[in-house]
C-alpha positions as CSV (number, residue, x, y, z in Angstrom):
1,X,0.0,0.0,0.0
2,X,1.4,3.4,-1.1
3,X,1.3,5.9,1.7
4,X,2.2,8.9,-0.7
5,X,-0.7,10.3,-2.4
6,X,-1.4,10.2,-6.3
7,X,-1.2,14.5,-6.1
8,X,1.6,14.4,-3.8
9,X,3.5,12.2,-6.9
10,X,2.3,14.1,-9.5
11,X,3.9,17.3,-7.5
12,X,7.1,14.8,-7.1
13,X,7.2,14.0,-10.6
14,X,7.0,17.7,-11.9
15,X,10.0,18.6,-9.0
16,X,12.1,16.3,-10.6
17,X,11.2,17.1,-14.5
18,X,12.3,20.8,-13.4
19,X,15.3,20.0,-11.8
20,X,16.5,16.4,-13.4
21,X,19.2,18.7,-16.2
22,X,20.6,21.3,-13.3
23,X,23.6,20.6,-12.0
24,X,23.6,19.4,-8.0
25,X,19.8,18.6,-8.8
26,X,19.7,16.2,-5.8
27,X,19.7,18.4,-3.0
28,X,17.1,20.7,-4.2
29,X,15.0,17.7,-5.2
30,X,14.7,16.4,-2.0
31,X,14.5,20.0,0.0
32,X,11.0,20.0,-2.1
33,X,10.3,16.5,-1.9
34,X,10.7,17.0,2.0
35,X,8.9,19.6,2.0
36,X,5.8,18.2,0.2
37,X,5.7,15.0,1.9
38,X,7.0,16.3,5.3
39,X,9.8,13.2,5.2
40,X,11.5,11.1,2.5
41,X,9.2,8.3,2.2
42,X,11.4,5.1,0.9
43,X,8.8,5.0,-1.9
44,X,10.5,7.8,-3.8
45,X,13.9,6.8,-3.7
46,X,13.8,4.5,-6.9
47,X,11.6,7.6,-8.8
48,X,14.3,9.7,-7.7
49,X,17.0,7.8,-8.8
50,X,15.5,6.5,-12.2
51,X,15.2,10.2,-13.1
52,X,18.7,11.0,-12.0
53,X,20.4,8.2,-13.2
54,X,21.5,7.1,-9.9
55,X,21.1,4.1,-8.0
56,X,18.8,3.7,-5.3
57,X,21.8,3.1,-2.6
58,X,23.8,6.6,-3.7
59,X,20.1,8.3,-3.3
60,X,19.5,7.4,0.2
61,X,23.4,7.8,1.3
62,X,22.6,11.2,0.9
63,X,19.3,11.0,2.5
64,X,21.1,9.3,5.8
65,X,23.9,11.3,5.4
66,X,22.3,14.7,5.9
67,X,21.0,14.7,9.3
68,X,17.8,17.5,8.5
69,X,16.6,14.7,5.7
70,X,14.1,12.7,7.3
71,X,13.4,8.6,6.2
72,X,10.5,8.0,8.4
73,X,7.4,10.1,9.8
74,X,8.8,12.4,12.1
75,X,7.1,12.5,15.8
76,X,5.3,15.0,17.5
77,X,8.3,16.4,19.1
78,X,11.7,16.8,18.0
79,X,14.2,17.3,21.0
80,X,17.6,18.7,19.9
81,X,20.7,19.1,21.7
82,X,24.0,21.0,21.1
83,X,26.9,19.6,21.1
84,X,28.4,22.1,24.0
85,X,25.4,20.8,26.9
86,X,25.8,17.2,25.7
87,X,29.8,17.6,26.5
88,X,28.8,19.2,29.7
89,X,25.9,16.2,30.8
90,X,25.7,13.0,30.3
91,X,22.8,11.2,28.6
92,X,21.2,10.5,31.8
93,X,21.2,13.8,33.1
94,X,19.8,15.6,29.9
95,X,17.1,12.9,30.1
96,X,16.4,13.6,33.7
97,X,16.0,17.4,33.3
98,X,14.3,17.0,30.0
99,X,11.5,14.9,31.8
100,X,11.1,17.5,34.5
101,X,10.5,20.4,32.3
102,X,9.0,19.2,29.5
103,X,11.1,21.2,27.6
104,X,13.9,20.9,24.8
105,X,17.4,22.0,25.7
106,X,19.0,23.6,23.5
107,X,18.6,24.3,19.8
């Protein structure tokens, strides 16, 4: 069962008719792609990489590689840390004060 919608691939396929001759067209592709399905579903790597000429593997390297590209439906909430409080507490202790204020740290 597809879970990307027949208007949400016709949108797809024009993103990638636009872009498939620029040079560096993968990154914008899947900014827009992102943007229009709210993650990277797995469904759209092979269209991707048909129209690119690139194999389904080099596609979703770049997909894992880039950590704001997301692979699966992202959750309600998205927690991020910066490097400089993670180096100052350990993974227990941002879990602990992360519980008590219901609140992100950080950026």
């Amino acid at each position: 069962m597809s879970t990307i919608s027949g208007t949400d691939i016709h949108k797809i396929h024009d993103q990638l008719e636009y872009h498939k001759t620029q040079p560096g067209a993968l990154l914008p592709i899947l900014h827009e792609a992102q943007e229009e399905l709210i993650y990277l579903s797995p469904e759209i790597v092979p269209m991707i990489a048909t129209t690119l000429n690139q194999s389904n593997t080099e596609i979703h390297g770049v997909i894992s590689f880039y950590q704001h590209f997301l692979d699966h439906k992202p959750g309600l909430n998205k927690v991020q840390y910066t490097a400089s409080i993670c180096r100052v507490l350990s993974g227990d202790e941002l879990f602990r004060v992360r519980t008590r204020h219901q609140t992100a740290i950080g950026c």
